[in-house]
ROSE-4610 file (N, C-alpha, C; in Angstrom, 1 decimal, always signed):
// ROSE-4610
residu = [X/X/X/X/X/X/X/X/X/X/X/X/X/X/X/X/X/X/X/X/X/X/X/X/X/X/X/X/X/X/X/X/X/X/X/X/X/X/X/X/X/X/X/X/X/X/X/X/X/X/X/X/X/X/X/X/X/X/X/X/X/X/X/X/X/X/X/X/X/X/X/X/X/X/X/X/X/X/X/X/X/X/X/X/X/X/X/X/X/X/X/X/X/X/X/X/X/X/X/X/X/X/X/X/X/X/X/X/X/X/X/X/X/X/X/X/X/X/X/X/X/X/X/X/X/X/X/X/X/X/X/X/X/X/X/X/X/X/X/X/X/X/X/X/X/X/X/X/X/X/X/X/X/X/X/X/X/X/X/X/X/X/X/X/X/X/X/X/X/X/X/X/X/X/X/X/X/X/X/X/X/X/X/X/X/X/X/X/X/X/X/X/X/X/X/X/X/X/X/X/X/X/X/X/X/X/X/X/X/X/X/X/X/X/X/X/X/X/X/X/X/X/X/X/X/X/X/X/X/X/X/X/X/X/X/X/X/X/X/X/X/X/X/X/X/X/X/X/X/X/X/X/X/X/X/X/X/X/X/X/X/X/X/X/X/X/X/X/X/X/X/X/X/X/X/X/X/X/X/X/X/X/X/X/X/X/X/X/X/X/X/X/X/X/X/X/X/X/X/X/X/X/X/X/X/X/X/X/X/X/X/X/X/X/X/X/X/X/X/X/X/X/X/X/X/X/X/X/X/X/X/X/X/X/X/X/X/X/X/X/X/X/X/X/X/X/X/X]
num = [1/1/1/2/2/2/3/3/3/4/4/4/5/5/5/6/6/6/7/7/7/8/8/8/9/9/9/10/10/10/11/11/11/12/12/12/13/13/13/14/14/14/15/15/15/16/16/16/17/17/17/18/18/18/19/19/19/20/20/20/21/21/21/22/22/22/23/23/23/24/24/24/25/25/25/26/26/26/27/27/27/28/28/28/29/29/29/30/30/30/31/31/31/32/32/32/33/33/33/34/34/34/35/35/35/36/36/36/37/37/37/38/38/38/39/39/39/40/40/40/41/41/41/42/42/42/43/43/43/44/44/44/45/45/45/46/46/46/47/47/47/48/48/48/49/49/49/50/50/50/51/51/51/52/52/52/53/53/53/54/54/54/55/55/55/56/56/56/57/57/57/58/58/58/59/59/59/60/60/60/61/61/61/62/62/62/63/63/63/64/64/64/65/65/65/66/66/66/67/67/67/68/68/68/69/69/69/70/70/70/71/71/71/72/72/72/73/73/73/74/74/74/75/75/75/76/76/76/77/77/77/78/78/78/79/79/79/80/80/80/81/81/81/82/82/82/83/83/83/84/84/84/85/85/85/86/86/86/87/87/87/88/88/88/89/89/89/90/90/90/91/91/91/92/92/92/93/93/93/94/94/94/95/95/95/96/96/96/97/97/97/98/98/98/99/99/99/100/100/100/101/101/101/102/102/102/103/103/103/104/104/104/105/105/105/106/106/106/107/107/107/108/108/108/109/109/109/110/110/110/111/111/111/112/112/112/113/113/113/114/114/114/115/115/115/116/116/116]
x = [+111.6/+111.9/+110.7/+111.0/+109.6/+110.6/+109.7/+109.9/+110.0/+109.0/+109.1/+109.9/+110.9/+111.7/+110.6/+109.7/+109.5/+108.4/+107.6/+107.3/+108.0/+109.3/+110.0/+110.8/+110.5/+111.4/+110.5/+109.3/+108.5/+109.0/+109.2/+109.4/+110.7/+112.0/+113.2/+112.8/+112.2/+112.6/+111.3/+110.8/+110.4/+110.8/+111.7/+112.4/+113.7/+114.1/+116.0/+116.7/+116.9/+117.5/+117.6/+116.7/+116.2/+117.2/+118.0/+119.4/+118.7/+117.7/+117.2/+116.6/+116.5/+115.4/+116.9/+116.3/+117.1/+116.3/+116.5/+115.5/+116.3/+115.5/+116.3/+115.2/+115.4/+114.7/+115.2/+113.7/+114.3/+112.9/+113.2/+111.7/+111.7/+110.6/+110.4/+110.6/+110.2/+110.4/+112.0/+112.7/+114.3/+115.1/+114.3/+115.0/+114.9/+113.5/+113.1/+114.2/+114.8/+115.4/+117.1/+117.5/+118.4/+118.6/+117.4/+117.6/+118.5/+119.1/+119.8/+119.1/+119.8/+119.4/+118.1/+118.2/+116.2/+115.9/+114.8/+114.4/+113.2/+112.8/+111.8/+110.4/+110.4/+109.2/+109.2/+107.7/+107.9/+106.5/+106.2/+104.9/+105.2/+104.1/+104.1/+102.5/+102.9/+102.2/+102.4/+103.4/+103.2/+102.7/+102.5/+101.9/+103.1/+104.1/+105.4/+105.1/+105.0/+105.3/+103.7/+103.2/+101.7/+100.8/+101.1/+100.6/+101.7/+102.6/+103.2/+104.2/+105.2/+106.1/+106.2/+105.2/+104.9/+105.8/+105.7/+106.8/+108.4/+108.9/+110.4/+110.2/+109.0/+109.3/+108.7/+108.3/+108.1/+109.2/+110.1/+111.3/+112.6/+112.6/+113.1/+112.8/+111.7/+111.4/+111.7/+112.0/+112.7/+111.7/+112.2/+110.6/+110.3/+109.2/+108.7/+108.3/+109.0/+109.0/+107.0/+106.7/+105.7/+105.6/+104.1/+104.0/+103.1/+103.1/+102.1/+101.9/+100.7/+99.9/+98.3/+98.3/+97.4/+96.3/+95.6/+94.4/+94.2/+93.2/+92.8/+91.2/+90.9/+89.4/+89.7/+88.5/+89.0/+89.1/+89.8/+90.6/+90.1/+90.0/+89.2/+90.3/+91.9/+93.3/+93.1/+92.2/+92.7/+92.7/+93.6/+92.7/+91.8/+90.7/+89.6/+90.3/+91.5/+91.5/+92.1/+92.4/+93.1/+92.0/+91.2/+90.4/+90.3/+90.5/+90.7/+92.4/+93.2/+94.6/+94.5/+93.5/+93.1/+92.3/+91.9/+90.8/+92.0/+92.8/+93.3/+94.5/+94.9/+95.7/+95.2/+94.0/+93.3/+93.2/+92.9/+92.3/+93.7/+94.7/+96.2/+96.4/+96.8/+97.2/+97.6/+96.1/+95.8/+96.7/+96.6/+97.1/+98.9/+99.4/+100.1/+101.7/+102.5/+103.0/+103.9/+104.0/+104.3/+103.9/+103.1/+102.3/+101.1/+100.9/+99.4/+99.0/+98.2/+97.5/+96.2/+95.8/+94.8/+94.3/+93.1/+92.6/+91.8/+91.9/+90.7/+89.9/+88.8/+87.8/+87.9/+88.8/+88.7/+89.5/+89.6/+89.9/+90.4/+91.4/+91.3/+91.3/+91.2/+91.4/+92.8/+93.8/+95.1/+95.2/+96.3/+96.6/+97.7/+97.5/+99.1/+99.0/+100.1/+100.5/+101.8/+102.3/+103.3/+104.0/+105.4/+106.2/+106.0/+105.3/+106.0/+107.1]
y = [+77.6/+76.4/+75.5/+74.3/+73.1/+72.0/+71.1/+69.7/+68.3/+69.0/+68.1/+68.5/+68.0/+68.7/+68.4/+67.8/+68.0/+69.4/+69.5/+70.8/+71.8/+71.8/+73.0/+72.8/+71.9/+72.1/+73.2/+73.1/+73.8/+75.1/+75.7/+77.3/+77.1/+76.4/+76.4/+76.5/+75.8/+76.3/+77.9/+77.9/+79.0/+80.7/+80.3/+81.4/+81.2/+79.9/+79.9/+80.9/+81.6/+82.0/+83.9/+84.0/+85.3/+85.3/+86.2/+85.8/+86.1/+86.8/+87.3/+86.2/+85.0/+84.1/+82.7/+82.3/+80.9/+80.3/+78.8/+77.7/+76.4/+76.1/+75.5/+74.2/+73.1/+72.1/+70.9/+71.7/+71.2/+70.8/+70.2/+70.4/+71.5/+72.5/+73.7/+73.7/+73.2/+72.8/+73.2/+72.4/+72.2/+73.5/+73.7/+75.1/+76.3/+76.3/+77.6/+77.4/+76.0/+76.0/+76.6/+76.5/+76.8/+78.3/+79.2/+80.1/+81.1/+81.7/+83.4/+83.8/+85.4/+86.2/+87.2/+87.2/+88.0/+88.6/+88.3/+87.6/+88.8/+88.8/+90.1/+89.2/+87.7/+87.4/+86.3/+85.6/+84.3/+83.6/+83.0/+82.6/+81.3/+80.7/+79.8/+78.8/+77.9/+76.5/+75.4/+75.7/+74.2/+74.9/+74.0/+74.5/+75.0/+74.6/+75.7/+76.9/+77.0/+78.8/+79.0/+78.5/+79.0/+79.3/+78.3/+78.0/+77.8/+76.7/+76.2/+77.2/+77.9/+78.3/+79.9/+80.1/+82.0/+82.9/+83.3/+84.1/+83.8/+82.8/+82.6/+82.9/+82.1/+83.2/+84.8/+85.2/+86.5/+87.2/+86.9/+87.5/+87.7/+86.2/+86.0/+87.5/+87.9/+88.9/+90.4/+90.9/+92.5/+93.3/+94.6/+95.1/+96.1/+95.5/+96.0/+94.7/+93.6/+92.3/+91.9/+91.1/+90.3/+89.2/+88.2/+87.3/+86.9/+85.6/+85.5/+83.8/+83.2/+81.9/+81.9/+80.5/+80.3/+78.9/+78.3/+77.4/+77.6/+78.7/+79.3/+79.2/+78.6/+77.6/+76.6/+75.6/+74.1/+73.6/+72.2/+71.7/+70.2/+69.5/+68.3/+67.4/+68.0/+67.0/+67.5/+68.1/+68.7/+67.4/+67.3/+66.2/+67.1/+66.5/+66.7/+68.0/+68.6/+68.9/+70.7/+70.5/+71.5/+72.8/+72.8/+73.9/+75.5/+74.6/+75.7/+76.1/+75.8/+76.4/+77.3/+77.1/+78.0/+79.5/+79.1/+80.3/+81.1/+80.0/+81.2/+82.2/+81.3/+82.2/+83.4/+83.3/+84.4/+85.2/+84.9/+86.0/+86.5/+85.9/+86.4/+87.6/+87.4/+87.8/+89.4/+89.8/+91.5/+92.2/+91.6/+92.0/+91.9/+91.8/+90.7/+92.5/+92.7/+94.2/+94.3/+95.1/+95.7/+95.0/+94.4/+93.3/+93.7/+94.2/+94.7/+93.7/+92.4/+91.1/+91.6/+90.9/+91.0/+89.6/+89.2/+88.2/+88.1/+87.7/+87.7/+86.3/+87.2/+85.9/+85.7/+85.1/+84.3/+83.0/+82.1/+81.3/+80.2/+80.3/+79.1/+80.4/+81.6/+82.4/+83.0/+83.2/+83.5/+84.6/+85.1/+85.8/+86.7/+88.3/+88.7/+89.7/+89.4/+90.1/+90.9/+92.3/+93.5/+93.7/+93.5/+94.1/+95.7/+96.3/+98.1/+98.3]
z = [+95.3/+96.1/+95.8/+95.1/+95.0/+95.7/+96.1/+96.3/+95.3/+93.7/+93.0/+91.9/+91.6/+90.4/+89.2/+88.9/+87.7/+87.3/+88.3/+88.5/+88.5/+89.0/+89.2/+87.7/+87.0/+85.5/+84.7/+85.1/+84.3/+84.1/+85.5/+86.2/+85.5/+85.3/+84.8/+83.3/+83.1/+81.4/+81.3/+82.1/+81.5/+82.3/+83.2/+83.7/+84.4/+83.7/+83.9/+83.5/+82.4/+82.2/+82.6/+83.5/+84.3/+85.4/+85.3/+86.4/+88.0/+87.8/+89.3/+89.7/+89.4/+89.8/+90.0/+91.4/+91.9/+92.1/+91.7/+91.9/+92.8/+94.1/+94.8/+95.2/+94.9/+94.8/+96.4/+97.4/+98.7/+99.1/+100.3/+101.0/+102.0/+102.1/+102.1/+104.2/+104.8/+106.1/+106.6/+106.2/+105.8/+105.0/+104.3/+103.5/+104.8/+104.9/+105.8/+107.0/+107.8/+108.8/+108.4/+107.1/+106.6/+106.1/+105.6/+104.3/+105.0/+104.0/+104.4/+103.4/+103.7/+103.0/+102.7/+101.8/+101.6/+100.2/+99.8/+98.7/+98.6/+97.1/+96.8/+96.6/+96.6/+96.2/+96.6/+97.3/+97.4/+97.1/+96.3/+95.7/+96.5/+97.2/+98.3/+97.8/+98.5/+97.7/+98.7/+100.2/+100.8/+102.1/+103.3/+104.5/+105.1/+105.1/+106.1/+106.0/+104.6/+104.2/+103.9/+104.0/+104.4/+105.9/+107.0/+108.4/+109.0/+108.8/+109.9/+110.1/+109.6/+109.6/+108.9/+108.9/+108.6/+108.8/+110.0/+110.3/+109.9/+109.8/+109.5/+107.6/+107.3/+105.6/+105.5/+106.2/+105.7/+106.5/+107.7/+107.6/+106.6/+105.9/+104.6/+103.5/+103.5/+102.2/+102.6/+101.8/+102.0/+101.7/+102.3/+102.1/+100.5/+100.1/+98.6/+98.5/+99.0/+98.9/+98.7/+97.7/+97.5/+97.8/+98.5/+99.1/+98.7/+97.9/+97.0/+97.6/+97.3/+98.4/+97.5/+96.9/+96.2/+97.2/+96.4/+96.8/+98.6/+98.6/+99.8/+99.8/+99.1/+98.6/+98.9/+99.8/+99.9/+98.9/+99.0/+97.7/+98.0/+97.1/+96.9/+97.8/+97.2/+98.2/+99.5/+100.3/+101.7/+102.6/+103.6/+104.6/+105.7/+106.2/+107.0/+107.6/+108.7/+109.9/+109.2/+107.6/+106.8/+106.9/+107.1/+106.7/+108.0/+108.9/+110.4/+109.9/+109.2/+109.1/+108.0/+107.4/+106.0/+107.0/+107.5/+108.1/+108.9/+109.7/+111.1/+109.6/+109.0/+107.9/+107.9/+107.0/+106.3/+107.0/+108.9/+109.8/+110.2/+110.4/+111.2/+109.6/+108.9/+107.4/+107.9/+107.8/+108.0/+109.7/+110.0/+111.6/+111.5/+110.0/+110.5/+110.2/+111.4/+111.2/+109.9/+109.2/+108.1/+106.9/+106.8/+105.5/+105.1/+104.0/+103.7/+102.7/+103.2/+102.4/+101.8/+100.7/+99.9/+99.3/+99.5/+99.7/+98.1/+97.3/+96.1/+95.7/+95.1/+95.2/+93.7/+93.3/+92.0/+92.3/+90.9/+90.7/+92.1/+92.8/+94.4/+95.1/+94.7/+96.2/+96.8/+95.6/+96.0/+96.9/+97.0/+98.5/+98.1/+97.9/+97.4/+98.6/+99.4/+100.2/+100.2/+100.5/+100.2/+101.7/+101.4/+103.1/+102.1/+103.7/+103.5/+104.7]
């Protein structure tokens, strides 16, 4: 799911034709109020599915399911008040029941988290 289709053309030409993989070009807010189903993977990039709206996507993912959330290093685009939503993330993550998150210190600090 992206918001900008020309980004999301990237991920299409380079994994269209992967029948397991659906690409749904929405704003993520709006999708999440909509989604069925349940999904094995969700590599996350906007604040719904990062802070605002957590729990409604990791209900979304089945369990084996991967949860994947990158630029968790401040970011030069943050506005001022973004940084306490980065922290309470990181601290809820581990607590969070049947999710075992892993935090790494490379490149922005991605985030791969496992439903068991």
């Amino acid at each position: 799911m992206e918001a900008d289709a020309t980004v999301q053309s990237i991920a299409r030409w380079h994994l269209g034709g992967d029948l397991r993989s659906e690409f749904v070009h929405a704003d993520a807010d709006v999708w999440l109020s909509q989604a069925s189903g349940l999904f094995d993977l969700a590599y996350v990039d906007c604040r719904p599915g990062k802070y605002l709206r957590l729990p409604d996507l990791l209900a979304l993912l089945k369990p084996g399911a991967l949860y994947v959330v990158d630029e968790m290093l401040p970011q030069a685009t943050w506005p001022e008040a973004h940084q306490p939503r980065v922290d309470g993330c990181l601290e809820r993550l581990p607590d969070v029941p049947n999710w075992r998150a892993t935090p790494m210190w490379w490149a922005s600090r991605p985030v791969v988290a496992a439903r068991i």
